[in-house]
N, C-alpha and C positions, 0 to 999 in steps of 0.2 A: 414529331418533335417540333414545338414552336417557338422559336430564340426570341428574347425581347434585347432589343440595345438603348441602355443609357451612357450618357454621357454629363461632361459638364459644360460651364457656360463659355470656358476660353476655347470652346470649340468654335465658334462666332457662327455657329447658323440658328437663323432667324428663327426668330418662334414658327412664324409660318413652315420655315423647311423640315423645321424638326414634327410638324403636324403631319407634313408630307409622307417624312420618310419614319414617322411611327415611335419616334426619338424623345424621351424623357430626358430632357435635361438640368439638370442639378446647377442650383444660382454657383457661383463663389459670392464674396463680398468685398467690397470698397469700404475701410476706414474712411471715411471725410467729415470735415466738419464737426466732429467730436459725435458722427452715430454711425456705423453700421450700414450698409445699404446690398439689399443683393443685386447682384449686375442682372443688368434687362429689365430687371423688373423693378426696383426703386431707387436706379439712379443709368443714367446715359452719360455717354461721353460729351456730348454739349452740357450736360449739366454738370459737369467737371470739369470741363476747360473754361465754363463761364465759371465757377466757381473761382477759378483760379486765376482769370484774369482780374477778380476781385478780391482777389489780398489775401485769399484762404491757403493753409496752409497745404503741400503736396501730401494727395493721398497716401495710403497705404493698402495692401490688399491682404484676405484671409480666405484658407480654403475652408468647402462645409465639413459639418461635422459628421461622424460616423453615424449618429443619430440620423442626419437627414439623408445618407445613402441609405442605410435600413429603409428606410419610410419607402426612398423609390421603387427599393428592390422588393418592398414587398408590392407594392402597387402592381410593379412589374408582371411579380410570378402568380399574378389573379388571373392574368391571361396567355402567359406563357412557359413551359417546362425548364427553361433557362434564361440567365440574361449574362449578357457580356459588356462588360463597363469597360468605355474607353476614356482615356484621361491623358490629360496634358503631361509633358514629361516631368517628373520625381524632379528635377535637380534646378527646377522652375519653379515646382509648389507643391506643399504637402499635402495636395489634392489625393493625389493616387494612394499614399498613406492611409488615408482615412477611408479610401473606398475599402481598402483592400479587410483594413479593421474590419468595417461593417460586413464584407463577404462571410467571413466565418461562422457568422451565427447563421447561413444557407445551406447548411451542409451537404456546399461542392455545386451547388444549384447556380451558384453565381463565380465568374471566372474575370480577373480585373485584367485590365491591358493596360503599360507603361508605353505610351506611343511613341517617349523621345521626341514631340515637339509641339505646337500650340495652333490656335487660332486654325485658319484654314487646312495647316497642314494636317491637323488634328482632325478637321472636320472632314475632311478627304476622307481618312480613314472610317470614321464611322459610316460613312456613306458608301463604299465599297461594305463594311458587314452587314449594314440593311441588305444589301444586292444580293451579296454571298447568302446570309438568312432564305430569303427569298426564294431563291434557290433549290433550298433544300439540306444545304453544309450543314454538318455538324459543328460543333463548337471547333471542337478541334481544329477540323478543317480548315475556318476562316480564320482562325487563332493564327495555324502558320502560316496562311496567303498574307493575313497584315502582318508577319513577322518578315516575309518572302519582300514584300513592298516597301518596308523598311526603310531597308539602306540606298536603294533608288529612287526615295520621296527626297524632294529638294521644298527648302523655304528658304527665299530671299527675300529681301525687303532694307528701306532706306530710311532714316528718319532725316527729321530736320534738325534735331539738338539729341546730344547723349545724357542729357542730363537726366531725362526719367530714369531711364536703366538706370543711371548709378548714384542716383539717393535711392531707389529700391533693392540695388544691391543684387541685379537682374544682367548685369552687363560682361559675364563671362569674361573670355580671352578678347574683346573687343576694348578692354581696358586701356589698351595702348594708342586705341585713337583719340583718348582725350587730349582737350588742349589742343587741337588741331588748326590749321593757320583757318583765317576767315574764309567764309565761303568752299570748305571742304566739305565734301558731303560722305559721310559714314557708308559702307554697304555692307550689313550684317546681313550673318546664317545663322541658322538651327543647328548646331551638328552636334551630335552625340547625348542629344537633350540639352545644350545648353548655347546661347547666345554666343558666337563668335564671329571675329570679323570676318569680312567678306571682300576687304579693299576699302579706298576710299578714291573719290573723284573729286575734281574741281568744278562745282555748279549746278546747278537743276539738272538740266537740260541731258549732262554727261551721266547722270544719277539715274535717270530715264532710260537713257540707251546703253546703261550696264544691264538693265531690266532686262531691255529686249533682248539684247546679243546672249543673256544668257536663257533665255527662254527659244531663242532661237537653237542654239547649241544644244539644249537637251532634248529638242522635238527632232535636233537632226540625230544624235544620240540613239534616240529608243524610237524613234518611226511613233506609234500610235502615243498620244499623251492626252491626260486632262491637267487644263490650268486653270487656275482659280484665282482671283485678283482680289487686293484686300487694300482696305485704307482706312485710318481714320479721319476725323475732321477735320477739314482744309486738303486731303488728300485725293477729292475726288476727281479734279482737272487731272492728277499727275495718271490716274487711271485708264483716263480716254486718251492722253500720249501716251504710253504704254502700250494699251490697245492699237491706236494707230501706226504705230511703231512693227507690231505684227500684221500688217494685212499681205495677206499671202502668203501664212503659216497656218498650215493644219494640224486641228489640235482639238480635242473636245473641251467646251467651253461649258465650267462650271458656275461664268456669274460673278458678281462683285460682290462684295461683300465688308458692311459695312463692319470694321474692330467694334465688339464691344470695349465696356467700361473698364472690365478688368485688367486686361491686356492695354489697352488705350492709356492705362495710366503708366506702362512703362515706355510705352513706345512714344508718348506723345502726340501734340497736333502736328499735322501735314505729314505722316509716314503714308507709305505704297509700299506693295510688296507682291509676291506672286507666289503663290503656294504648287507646287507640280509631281506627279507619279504619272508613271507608264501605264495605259489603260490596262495591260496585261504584264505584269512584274517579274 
């Protein structure tokens, strides 16, 4: 029995990883500019943040259509008996929606997964059912190891401004940090699929070593972990404090990884964040 895994693009691994690990992934799309653009592939977060330093209006973002999960899935099942689609969480974007449309007409062939969260933390997950696949699991199987990993995946992360979240209407229970004195810096989570606060600090620097402290905390936590670092542009220095902030924490180390377009337009320029699960859940 040979499992195939797709995914979509606000999983943020790179085209290369996803070659790596055998991964189909499905654009979403960035309104800008008055056209369309699928994320990765016809438009980047520099070329969104230069837009925008140029007078263009704030994007907007759309999930793909059922149409274009069909297409994957059938690409998919050319070369293998099932495929298991995993997707950014439902309460984020009517990605999962559309996958799940398109499943039906596979009768039972294709099995969708609502991960409850985005970006690297999403990407974790597919990366763990490559492995599991591998293996030899059954759908099922790995169905409930990422259901089991769940509730013990953490994503944190910081931005500079709240303001993308909330013209895209992205910004959960972290609502209440608007309007915040100058120089506060936000610390949003993922939880329950949806954007919430995580605290706020006074300054870079303190924004950084809420990072650490809390990445420390969960490796003391669960003993064996993998973290995974994410940023978009202007984010990448906050990365390597971060990193340096951990030396002499063991932890398997998933890689940096730069936000796509899609994601990037809520989070904005200069966010950091660390995506994390227990190697064994």
């Amino acid at each position: 029995m040979t499992i195939a895994i797709v995914t979509d693009s606000t999983s943020d691994l790179s085209p290369q990883l996803c070659e790596q690990y055998g991964v189909e992934s499905v654009p979403l799309y960035v309104l800008f500019d008055g056209k369309m653009h699928k994320d990765g592939l016809e438009i980047t977060p520099p070329d969104l943040f230069a837009g925008l330093k140029a007078g263009k209006k704030t994007p907007s973002t759309s999930q793909p259509s059922p149409a274009e999960f069909a297409a994957a899935y059938g690409r998919a099942l050319q070369h293998a008996d099932e495929v298991i689609s995993i997707h950014i969480s439902g309460q984020l974007s009517g990605t999962v929606g559309s996958a799940r449309l398109a499943a039906q007409e596979f009768g039972g062939k294709v099995t969708v997964v609502d991960t409850q969260t985005v970006s690297m933390g999403l990407g974790m997950r597919v990366i763990r059912a490559v492995e599991l696949a591998g293996t030899g699991k059954s759908v099922a199987d790995i169905v409930a190891e990422l259901d089991r990993a769940a509730p013990k995946a953490d994503l944190r992360f910081t931005v500079d401004t709240l303001d993308f979240l909330r013209i895209n209407g992205r910004i959960g229970g972290a609502q209440a940090l608007l309007g915040s004195l100058l120089n506060i810096k936000p610390i949003l989570v993922v939880r329950g699929g949806r954007v919430e606060s995580g605290g706020r600090v006074r300054g870079h620097k303190k924004a950084v070593q809420d990072l650490v402290d809390h990445v420390r905390a969960y490796a003391a936590k669960y003993g064996s972990v993998r973290v995974a670092f994410l940023f978009t542009v202007g984010g990448e220095g906050f990365v390597r404090e971060v990193r340096d902030g951990l030396a002499g924490v063991s932890f398997e180390d998933l890689g940096d990884h730069a936000i796509g377009a899609v994601v990037a337009t809520h989070a904005g320029p200069g966010a950091v964040g660390v995506a994390l699960e227990p190697v064994n859940p």
